[in-house]
C-alpha positions in Angstrom: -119.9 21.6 -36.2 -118.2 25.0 -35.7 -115.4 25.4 -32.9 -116.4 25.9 -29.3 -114.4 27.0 -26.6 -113.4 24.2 -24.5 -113.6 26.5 -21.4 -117.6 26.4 -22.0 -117.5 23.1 -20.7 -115.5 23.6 -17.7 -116.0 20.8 -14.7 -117.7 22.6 -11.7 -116.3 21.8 -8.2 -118.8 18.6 -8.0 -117.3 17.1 -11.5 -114.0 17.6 -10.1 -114.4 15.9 -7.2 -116.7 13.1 -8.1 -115.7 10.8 -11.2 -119.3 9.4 -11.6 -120.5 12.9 -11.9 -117.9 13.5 -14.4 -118.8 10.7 -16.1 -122.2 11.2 -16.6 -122.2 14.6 -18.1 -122.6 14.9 -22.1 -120.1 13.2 -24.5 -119.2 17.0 -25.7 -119.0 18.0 -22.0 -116.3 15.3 -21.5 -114.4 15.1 -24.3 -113.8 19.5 -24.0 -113.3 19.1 -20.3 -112.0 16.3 -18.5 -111.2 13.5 -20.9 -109.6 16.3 -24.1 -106.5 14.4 -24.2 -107.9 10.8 -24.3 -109.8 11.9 -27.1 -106.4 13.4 -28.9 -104.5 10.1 -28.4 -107.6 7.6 -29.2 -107.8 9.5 -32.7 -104.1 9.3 -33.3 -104.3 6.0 -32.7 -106.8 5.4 -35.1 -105.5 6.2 -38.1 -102.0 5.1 -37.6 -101.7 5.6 -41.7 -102.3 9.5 -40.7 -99.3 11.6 -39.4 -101.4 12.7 -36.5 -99.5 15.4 -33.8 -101.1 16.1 -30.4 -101.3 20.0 -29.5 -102.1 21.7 -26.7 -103.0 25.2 -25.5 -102.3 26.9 -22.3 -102.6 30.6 -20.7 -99.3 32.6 -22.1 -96.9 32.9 -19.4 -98.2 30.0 -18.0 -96.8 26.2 -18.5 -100.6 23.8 -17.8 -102.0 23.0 -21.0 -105.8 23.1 -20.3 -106.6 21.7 -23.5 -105.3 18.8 -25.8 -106.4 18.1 -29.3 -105.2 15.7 -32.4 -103.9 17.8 -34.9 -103.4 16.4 -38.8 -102.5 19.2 -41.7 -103.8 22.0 -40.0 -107.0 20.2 -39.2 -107.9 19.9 -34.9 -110.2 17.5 -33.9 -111.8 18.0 -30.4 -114.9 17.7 -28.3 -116.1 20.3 -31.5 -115.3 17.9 -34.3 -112.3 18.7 -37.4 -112.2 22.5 -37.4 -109.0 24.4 -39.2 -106.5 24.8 -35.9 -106.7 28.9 -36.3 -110.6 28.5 -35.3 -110.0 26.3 -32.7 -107.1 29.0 -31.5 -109.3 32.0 -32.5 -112.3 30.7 -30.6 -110.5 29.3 -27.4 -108.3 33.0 -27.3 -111.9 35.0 -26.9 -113.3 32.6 -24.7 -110.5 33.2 -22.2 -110.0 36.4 -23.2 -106.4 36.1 -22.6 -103.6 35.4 -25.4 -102.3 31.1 -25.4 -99.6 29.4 -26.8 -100.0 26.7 -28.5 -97.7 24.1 -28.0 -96.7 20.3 -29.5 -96.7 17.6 -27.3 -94.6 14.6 -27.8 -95.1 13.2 -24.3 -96.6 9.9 -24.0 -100.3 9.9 -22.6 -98.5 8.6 -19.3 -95.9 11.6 -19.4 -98.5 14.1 -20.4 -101.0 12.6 -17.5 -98.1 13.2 -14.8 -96.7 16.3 -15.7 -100.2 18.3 -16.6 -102.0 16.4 -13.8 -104.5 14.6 -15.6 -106.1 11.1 -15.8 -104.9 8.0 -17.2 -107.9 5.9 -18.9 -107.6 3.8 -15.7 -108.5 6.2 -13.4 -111.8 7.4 -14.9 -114.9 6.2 -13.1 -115.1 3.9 -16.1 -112.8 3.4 -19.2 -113.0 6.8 -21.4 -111.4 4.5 -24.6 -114.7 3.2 -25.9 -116.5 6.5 -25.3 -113.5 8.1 -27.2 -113.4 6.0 -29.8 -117.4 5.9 -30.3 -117.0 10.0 -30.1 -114.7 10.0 -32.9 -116.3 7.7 -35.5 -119.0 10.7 -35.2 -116.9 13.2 -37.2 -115.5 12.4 -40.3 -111.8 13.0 -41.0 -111.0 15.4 -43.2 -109.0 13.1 -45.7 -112.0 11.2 -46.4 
């Protein structure tokens, strides 16, 4: 699957405010809005043999990363699948039509949750991990 703009999937005010809604959109849907960074850290924890990195992009100038992704070898794996990270950059940067920085996080999923204002697996309507983890055995890596 090519790279697709994780801004595409945006929440609307009603998926904001109600988790069940949120819930029950798409797997793709969630996984590039809403739930991007449980999907980064279920993959990295699932290949603990792979030196997997979480990134992050945000508006430049600006500090909220509004997207997470794993990152191995210049490979990102998102709601789109393993795409090369300069796709995933390239296609996000038109979408917004604004230059982002791209930047390493090294934050636990608890640190990252607090400081970007996003969920902890506990506070989804129902736990994201199993979804995540179902999501990812979808693509395969791209060492295999």
């Amino acid at each position: 699957m090519a790279a697709e703009a994780a801004g595409a999937f945006r929440r609307t005010p009603i998926e904001r405010s109600d988790q069940r809604v949120a819930w029950e959109r798409p797997d793709q849907a969630f996984f590039a809005a809403g739930a991007c960074h449980i999907l980064a850290w279920v993959c990295r924890d699932s290949y603990p043999d792979r030196l997997i990195e979480i990134a992050g992009v945000h508006l430049a100038g600006d500090w909220q990363v509004f997207h997470a992704y794993a990152l191995w070898e210049g490979w990102a794996l998102d709601h789109s699948g393993w795409n090369p990270e300069p796709e995933l950059l390239a296609v996000n940067t038109n979408f917004e039509g604004r230059p982002l920085e791209r930047v390493k996080i090294v934050d636990t999923l608890a640190a990252f949750c607090e400081t970007h204002h996003s969920r902890m697996p506990h506070q989804y309507w129902d736990d994201p991990l199993p979804r995540a983890r179902d999501y990812l055995s979808r693509y395969a890596p791209p060492w295999a």
